[in-house]
Backbone bond lengths (Angstrom), bond angles and torsions (degrees), N, CA, C in turn:
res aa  C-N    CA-C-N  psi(-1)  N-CA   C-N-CA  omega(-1)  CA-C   N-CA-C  phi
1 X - - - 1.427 - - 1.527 108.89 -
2 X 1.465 104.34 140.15 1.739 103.93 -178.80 1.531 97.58 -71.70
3 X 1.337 114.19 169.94 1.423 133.74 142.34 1.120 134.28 -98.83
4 X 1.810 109.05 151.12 0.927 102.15 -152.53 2.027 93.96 -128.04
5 X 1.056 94.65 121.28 1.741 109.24 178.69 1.696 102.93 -96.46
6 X 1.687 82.32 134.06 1.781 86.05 171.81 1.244 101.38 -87.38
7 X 1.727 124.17 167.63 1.064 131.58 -178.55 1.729 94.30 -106.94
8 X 1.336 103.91 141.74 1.697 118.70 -173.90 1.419 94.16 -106.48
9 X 1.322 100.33 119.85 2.084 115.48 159.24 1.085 103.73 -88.67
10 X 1.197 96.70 152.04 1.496 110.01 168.68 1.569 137.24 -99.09
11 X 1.180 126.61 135.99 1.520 121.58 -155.75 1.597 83.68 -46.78
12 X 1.379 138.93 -72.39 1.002 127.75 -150.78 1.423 139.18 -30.13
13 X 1.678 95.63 -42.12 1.584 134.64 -176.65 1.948 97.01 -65.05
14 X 1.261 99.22 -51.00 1.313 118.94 -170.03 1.941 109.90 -43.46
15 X 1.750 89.69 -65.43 1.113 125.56 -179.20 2.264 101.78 -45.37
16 X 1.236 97.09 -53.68 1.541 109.60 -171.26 1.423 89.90 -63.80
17 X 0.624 144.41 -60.72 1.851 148.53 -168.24 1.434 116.99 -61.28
18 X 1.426 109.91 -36.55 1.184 109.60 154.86 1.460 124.53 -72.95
19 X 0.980 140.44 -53.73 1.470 147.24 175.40 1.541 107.37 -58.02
20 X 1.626 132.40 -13.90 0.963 146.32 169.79 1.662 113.98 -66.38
21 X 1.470 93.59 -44.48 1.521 118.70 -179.31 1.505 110.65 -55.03
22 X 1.779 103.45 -66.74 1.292 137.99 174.95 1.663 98.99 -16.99
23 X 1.305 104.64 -75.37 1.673 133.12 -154.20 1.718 85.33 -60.87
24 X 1.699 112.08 -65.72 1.457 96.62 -155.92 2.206 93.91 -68.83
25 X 0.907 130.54 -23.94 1.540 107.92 162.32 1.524 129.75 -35.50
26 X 1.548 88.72 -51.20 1.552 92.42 174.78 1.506 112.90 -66.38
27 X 1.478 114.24 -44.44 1.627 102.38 -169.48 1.802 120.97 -63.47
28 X 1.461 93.04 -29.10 1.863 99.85 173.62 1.379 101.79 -73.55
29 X 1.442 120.44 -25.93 2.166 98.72 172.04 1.400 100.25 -67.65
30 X 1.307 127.38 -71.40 1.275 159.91 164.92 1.856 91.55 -4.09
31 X 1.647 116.17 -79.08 1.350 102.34 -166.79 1.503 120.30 -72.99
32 X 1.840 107.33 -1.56 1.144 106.60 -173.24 2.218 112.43 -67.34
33 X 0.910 89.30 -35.73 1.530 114.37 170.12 1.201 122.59 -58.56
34 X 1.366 117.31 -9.12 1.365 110.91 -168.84 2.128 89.49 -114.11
35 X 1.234 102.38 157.37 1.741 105.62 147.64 1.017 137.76 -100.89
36 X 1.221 114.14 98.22 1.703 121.95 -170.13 1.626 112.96 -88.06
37 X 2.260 113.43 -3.76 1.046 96.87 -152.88 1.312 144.59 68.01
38 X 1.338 137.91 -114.86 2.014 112.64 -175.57 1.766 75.49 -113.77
39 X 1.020 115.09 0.32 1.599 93.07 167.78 1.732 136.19 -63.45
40 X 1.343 87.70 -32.70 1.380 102.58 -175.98 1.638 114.88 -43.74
41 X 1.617 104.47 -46.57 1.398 117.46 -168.03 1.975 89.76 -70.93
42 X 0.735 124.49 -61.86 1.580 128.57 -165.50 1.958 87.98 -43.74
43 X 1.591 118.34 -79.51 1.597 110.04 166.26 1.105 104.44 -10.83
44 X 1.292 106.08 -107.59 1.480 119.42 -177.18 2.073 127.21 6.00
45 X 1.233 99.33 -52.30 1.562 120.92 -157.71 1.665 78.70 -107.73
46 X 1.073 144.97 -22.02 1.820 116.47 -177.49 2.014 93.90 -112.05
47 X 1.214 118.14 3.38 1.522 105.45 147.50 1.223 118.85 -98.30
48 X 1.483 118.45 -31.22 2.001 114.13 170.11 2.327 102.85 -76.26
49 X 0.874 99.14 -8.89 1.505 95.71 162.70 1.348 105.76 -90.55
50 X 1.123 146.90 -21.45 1.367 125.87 -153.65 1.567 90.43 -125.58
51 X 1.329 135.45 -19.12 1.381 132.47 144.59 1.789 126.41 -53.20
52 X 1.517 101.48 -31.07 0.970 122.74 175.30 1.730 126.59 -62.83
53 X 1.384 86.30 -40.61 1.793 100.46 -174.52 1.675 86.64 -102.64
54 X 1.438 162.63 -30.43 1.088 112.88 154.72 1.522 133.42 -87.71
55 X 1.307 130.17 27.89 1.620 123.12 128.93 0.934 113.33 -71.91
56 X 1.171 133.79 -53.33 1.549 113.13 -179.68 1.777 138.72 -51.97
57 X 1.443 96.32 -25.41 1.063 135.76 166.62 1.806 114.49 -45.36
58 X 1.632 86.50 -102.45 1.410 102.90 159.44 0.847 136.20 -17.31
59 X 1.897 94.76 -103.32 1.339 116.18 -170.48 1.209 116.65 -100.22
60 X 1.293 120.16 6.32 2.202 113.14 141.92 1.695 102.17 -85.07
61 X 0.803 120.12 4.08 1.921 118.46 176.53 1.731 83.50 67.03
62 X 1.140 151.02 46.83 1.100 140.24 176.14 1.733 114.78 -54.03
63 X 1.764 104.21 -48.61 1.177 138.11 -165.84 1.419 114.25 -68.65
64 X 1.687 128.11 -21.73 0.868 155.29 163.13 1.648 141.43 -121.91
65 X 1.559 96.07 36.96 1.682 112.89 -170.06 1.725 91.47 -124.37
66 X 1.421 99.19 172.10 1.258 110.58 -153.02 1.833 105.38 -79.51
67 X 1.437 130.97 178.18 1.718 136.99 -156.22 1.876 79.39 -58.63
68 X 1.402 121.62 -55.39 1.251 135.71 -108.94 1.746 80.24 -84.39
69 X 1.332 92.84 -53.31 1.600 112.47 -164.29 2.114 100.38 -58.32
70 X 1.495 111.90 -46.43 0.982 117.72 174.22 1.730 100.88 -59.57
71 X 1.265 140.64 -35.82 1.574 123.57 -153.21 1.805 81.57 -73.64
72 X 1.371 132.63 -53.39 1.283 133.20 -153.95 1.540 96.22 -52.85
73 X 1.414 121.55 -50.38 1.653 106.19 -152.32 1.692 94.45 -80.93
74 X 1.516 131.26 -13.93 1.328 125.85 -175.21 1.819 83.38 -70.83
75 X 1.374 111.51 -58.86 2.004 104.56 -158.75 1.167 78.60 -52.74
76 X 1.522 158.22 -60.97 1.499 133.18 -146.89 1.605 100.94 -68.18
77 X 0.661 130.09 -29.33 1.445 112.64 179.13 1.539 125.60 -93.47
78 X 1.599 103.66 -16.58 1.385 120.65 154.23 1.730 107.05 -53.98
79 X 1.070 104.68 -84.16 1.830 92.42 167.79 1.650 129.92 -67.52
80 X 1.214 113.46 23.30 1.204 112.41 157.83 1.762 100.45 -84.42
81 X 1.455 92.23 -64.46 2.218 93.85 -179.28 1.540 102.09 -46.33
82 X 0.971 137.18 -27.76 1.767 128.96 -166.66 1.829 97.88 -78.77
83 X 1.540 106.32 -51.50 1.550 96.35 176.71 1.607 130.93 -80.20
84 X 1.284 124.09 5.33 1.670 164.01 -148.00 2.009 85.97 -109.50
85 X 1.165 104.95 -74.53 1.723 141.45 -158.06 1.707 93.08 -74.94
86 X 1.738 135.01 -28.22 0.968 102.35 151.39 1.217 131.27 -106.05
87 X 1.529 119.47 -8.49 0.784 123.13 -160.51 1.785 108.70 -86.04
88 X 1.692 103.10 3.38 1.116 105.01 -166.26 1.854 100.79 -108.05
89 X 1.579 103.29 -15.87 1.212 133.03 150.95 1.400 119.81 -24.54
90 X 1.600 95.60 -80.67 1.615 112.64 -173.86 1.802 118.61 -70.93
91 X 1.559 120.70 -23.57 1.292 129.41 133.38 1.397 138.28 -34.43
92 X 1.447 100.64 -45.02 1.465 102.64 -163.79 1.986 89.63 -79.34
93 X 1.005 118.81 -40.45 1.468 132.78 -178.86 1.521 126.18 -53.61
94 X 1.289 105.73 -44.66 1.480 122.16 -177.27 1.805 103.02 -61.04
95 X 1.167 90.26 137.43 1.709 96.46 173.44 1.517 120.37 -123.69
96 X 1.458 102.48 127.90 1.491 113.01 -176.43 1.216 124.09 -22.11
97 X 1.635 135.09 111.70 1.437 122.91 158.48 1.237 86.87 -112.73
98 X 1.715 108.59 143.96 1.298 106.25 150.68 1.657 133.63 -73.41
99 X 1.347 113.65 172.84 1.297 118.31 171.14 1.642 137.25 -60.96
100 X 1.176 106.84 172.40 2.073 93.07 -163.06 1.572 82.55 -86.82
101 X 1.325 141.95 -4.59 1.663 114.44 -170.93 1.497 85.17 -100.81
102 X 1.514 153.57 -15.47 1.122 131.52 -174.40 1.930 123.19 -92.02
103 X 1.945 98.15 -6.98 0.991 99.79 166.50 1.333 104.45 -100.11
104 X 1.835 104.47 154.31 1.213 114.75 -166.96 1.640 96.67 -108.34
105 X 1.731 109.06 121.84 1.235 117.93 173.68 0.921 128.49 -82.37
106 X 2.157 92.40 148.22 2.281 90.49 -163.94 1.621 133.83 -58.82
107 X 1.175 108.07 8.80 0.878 118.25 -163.57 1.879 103.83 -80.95
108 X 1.644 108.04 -40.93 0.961 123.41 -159.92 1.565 110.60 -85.97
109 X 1.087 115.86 -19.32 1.833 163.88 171.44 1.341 103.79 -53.26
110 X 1.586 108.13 -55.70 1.235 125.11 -157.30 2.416 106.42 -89.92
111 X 1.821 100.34 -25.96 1.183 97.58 -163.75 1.626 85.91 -94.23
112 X 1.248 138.06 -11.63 1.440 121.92 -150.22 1.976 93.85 -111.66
């Protein structure tokens, strides 16, 4: 049977990844405040992606686990874009109705 050696990080590495974290926390309060318009959501989703890939990274050892272990977290993110891609689908499609308090009912139509 082969062996199998863990790979040792280093506090330092550790340390950078955290403070990496830190910063993009602040920038998702930070851009939440601002109006970017439909930008915000695009922000939004490429700082929780890029927070995203270093835990996985890191501190799941993503970056240093075996082909097999790496194919799983790529299919998770393979079906992350598939449910992203429709769900952004069925959005892009839907067409504005407004709400029942902004239409004015016939009723009210009918007394004025």
């Amino acid at each position: 049977m082969a062996e199998h050696s863990e790979h040792i990080v280093s506090p330092k590495i550790y340390a950078g990844v955290l403070s990496a974290l830190l910063v993009g926390t602040v920038l998702t309060v930070q851009a939440a405040k601002v109006d970017l318009g439909r930008w915000n959501i695009v922000l939004a989703l490429g700082i929780a992606v890029t927070k995203m890939t270093l835990v996985i990274l890191f501190f799941m050892h993503g970056k240093y686990s075996a082909r097999r272990t790496k194919l799983v977290i790529a299919s998770g993110f393979f079906w992350l874009a598939i449910m992203l891609a429709l769900t952004l689908a069925d959005y892009t499609t839907r067409h504005f109705e407004p709400s029942r308090s902004e239409v004015t009912p016939p009723t009210a139509a009918i007394e004025a």
